[in-house]
C-alpha positions as CSV (number, residue, x, y, z in Angstrom):
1,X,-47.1,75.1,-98.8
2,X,-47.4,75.3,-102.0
3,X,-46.9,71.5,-102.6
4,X,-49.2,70.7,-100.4
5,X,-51.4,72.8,-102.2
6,X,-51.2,71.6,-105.2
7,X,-51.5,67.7,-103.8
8,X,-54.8,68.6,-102.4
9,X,-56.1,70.0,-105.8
10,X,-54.7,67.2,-107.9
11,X,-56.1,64.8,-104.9
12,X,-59.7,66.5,-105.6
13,X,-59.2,65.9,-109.4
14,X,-58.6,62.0,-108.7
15,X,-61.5,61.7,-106.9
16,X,-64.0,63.5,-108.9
17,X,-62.7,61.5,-111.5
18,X,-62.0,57.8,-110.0
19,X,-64.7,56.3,-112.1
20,X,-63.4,57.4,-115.2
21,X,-59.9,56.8,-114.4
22,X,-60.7,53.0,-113.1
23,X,-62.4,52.5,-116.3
24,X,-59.0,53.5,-118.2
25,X,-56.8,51.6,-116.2
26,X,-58.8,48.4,-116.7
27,X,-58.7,49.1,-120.6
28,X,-54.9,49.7,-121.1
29,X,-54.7,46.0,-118.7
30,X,-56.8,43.8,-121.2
31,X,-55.1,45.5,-123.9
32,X,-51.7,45.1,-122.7
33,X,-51.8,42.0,-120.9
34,X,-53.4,38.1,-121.4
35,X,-57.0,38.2,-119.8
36,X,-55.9,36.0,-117.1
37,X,-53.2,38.2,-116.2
38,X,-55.3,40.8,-116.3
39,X,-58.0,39.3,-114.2
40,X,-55.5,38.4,-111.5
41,X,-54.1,42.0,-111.6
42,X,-57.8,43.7,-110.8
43,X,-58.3,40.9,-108.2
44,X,-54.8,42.4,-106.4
45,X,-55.7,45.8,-107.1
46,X,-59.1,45.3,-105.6
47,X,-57.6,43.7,-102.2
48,X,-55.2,46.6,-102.1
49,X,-57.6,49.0,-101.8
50,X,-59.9,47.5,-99.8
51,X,-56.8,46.6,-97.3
52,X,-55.6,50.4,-97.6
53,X,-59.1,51.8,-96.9
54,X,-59.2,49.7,-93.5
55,X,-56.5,50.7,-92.8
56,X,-56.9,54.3,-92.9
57,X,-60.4,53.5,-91.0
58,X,-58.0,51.6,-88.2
59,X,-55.2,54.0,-87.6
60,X,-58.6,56.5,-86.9
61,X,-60.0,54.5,-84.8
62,X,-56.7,54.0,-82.8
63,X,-56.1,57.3,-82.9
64,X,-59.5,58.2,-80.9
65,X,-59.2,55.7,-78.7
66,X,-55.7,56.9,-77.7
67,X,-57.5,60.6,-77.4
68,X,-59.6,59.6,-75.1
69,X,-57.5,57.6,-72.8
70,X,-55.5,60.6,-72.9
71,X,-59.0,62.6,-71.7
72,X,-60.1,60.3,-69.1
73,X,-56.7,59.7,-67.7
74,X,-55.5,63.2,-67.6
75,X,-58.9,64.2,-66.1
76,X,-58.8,61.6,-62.9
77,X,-54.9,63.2,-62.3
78,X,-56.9,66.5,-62.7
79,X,-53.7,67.8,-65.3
80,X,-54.7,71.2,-67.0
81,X,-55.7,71.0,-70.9
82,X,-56.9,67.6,-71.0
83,X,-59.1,68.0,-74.0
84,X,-56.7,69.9,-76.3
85,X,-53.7,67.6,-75.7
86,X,-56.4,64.8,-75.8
87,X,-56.6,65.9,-79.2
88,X,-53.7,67.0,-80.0
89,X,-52.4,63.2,-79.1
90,X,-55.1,61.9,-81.3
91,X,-54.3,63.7,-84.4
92,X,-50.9,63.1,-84.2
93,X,-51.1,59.8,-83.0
94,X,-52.5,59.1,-86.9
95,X,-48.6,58.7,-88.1
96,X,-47.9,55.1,-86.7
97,X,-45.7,54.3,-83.0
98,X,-43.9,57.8,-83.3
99,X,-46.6,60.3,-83.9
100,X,-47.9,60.3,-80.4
101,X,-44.3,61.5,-79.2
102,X,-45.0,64.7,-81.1
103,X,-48.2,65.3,-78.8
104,X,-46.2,64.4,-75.7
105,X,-43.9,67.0,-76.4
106,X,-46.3,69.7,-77.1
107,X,-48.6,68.3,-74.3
108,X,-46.2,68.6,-71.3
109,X,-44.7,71.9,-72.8
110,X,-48.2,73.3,-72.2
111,X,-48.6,71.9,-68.8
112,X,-45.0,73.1,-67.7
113,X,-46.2,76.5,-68.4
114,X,-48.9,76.2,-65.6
115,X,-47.0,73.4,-63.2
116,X,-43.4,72.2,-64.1
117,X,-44.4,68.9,-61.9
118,X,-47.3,68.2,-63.6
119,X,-45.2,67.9,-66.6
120,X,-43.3,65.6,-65.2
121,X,-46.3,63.6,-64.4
122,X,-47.6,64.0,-67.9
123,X,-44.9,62.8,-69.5
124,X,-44.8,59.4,-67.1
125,X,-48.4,59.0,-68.2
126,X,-48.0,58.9,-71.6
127,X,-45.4,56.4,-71.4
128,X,-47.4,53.9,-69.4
129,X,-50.0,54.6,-71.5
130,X,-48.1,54.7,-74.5
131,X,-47.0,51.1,-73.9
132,X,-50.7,50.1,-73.7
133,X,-51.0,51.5,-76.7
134,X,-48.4,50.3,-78.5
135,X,-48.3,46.7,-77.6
136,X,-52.1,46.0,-77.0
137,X,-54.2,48.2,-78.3
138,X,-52.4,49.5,-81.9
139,X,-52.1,45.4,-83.0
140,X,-55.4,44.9,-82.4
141,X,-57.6,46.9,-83.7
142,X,-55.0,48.1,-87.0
143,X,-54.5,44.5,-87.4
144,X,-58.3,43.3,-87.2
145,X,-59.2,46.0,-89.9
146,X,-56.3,44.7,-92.0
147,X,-57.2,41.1,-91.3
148,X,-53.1,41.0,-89.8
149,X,-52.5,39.1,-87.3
150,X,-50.9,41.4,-84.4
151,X,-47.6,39.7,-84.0
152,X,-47.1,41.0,-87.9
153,X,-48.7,44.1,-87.1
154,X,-46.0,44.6,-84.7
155,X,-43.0,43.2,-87.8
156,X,-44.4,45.3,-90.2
157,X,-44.6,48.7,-88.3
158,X,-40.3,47.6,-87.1
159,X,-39.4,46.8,-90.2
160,X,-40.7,49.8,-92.3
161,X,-39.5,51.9,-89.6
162,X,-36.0,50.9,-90.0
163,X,-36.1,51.0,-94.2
164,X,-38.2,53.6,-94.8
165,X,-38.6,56.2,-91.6
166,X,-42.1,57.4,-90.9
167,X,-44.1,56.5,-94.8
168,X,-42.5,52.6,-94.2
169,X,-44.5,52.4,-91.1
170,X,-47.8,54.0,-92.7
171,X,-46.8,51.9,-95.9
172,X,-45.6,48.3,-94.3
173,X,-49.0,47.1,-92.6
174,X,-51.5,47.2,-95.6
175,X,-48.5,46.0,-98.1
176,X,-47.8,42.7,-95.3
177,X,-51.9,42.7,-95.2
178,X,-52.0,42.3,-98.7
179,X,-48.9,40.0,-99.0
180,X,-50.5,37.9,-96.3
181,X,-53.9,37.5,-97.6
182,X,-52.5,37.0,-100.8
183,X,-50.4,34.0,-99.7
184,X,-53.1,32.5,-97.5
185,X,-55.4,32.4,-100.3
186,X,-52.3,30.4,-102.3
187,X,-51.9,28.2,-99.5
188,X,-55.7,27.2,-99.9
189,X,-55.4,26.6,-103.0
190,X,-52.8,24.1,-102.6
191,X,-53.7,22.7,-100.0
192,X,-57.1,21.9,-101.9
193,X,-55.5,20.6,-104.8
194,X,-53.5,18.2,-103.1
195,X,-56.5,17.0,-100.9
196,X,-55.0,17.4,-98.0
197,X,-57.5,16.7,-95.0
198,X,-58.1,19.3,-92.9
199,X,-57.7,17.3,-89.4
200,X,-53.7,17.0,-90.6
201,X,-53.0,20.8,-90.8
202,X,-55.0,22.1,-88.5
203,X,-53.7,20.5,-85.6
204,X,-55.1,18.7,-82.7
């Protein structure tokens, strides 16, 4: 607790002081490094945090969206607490592929309480809708806020999972984003300054 605490305060500090601290960083770079260098780095930096900040807006929107399927579907089968494990779902359905798991848990434990079958029907629910989720839904819109194509979406999310736990799969899909946007913009470039025509590479 008191950790997290202490995060949130020096978190407020940071932001209260971004502006200040931007203007800092960006001094120490053209003082340390060769302009271009330094020009390149901002240009990276900048990317990353426009990347990050999508995808924090994504993984919300995801997360609604999978709060109110949760709702609506719940609802139809008439299941008690559909709104509060709706939620529930939603907010921990913000920690990538596994956080929704949590929320299933807690959700059918609620509904056992009332109706052990209805449990059972819960948790069947959230696995067909989990899949949804998972393999149509989560690529998508993550990966159109990240500019990722879904098929890497999917990569990035596995791979940090396996080498990192939980913080590779929040961590993986902006750094691949980045990686990827970065590399794209290389392959223009190259591309260009070989004159390559365009009908050659983009296919028929």
């Amino acid at each position: 607790v008191s950790t997290f605490v202490i995060g949130l305060i020096f978190s407020f500090y940071i932001l209260l002081q971004k502006e200040h601290l931007a203007r800092q960083g960006r001094q120490v770079l053209y003082a340390l490094l060769p302009e271009a260098w330094a020009d390149k780095t901002l240009e990276v930096l900048r990317l990353s945090g426009r990347t990050f900040s999508s995808f924090l807006s994504g993984q919300c929107v995801e997360a609604v969206i999978l709060g109110a399927l949760f709702v609506a579907a719940m609802t139809v089968f008439r299941m008690p607490y559909a709104l509060l494990v709706g939620v529930l779902i939603a907010l921990t359905a913000l920690i990538p592929v596994v956080g929704a798991f949590i929320g299933c848990v807690v959700g059918a434990l609620l509904i056992a309480v009332t109706n052990p079958w209805q449990a059972v029907g819960f948790v069947v629910l959230f696995l067909v809708i989990q899949q949804i989720e998972g393999n149509l839904i989560y690529p998508h819109v993550v990966g159109s806020s990240v500019g990722l194509p879904s098929i890497w979406v999917l990569a990035a999310v596995t791979l940090g999972g396996k080498l990192m736990g939980i913080a590779g799969m929040l961590f993986f899909i902006p750094l691949c984003s980045v990686l990827y946007a970065l590399f794209r913009g290389f392959v223009k470039a190259r591309l260009s300054a070989r004159k390559v025509p365009p009908r050659k590479w983009r296919g028929p």
